[in-house]
C-alpha positions in Angstrom: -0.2 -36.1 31.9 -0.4 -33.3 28.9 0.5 -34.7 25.7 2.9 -32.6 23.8 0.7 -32.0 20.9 -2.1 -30.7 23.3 0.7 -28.6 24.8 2.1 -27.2 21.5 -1.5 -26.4 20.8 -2.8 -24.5 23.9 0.6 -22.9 23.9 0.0 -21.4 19.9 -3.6 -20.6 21.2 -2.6 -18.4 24.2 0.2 -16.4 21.9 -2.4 -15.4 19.3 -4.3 -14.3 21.5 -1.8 -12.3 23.4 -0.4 -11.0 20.1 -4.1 -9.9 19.3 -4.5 -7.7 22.3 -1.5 -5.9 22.3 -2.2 -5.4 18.5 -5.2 -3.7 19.2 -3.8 -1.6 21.6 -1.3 -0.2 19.0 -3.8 2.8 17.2 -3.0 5.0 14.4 -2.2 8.3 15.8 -3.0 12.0 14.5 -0.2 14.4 14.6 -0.8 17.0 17.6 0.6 19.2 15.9 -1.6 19.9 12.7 -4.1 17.6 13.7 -4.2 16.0 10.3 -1.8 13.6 9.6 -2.1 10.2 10.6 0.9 8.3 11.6 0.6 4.7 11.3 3.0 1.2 12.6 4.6 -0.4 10.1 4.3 -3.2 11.6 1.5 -3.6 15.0 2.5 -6.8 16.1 6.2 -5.6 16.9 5.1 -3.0 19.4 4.9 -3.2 23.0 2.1 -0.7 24.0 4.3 0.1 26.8 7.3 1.3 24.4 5.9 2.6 21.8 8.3 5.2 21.3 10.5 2.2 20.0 7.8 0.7 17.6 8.6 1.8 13.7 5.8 4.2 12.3 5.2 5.7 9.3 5.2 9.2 7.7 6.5 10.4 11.5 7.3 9.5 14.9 5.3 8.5 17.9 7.2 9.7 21.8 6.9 9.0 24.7 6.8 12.4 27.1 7.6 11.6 31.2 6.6 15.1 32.4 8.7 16.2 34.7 7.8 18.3 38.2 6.8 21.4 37.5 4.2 21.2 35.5 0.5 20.6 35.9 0.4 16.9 34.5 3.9 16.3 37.1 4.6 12.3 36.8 2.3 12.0 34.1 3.2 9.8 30.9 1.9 10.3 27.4 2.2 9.1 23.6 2.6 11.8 21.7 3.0 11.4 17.5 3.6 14.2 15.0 4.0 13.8 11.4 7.4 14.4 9.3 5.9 17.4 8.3 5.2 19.1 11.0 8.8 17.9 12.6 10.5 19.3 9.2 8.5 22.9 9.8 9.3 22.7 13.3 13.0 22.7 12.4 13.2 25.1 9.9 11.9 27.7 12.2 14.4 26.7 15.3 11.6 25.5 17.0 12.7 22.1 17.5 16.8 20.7 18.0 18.2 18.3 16.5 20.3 16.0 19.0 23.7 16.3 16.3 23.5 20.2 16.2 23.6 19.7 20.2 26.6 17.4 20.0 28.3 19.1 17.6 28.1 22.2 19.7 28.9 20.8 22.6 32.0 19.0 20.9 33.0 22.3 19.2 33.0 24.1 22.9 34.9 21.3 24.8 37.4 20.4 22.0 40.3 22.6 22.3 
């Protein structure tokens, strides 16, 4: 039989190691936008490479794109990041909406 301790040991053993893969998976990213700016975790180890769109990161945002059919890349999945720079520029020239200027629209058309 497995002693506890020898349990408790193996068990720590196989969780470092698991927490050391998916941390290495988890890569700064540039912005595809300007190409320059590197958006970085705050924190790698609270990641899932799978999710990433839900991980924190700093000076931007990392996204998940599921392109639709359609398109060339139909059913493909990408990471995309762009910096707080680019999404700030992006705004300013209408390029980009914001999801509360599309509520508040919305609410402003069905409220009567």
């Amino acid at each position: 039989m497995t002693k506890k301790e020898d349990y408790e040991n193996a068990k720590k053993v196989v969780e470092d190691y698991e927490r050391d893969v998916l941390s290495s998976l988890i890569k700064d990213k540039t912005c595809c936008v300007c190409k320059t700016s590197k958006i970085t975790p705050i924190r790698r180890e609270g990641i899932d490479p799978m999710k990433q769109e839900q991980g924190m990161w700093a000076k931007g945002a990392v996204e998940r794109v599921d392109v639709g059919f359609g398109s060339v890349h139909d059913s493909k999945v990408f990471y995309i990041a762009i910096c707080d720079g680019c999404i700030s520029e992006l705004e300013e020239k209408g390029l980009v909406e914001s999801r509360k200027k599309i509520r508040d629209s919305f609410d402003s058309l069905t409220k009567s």
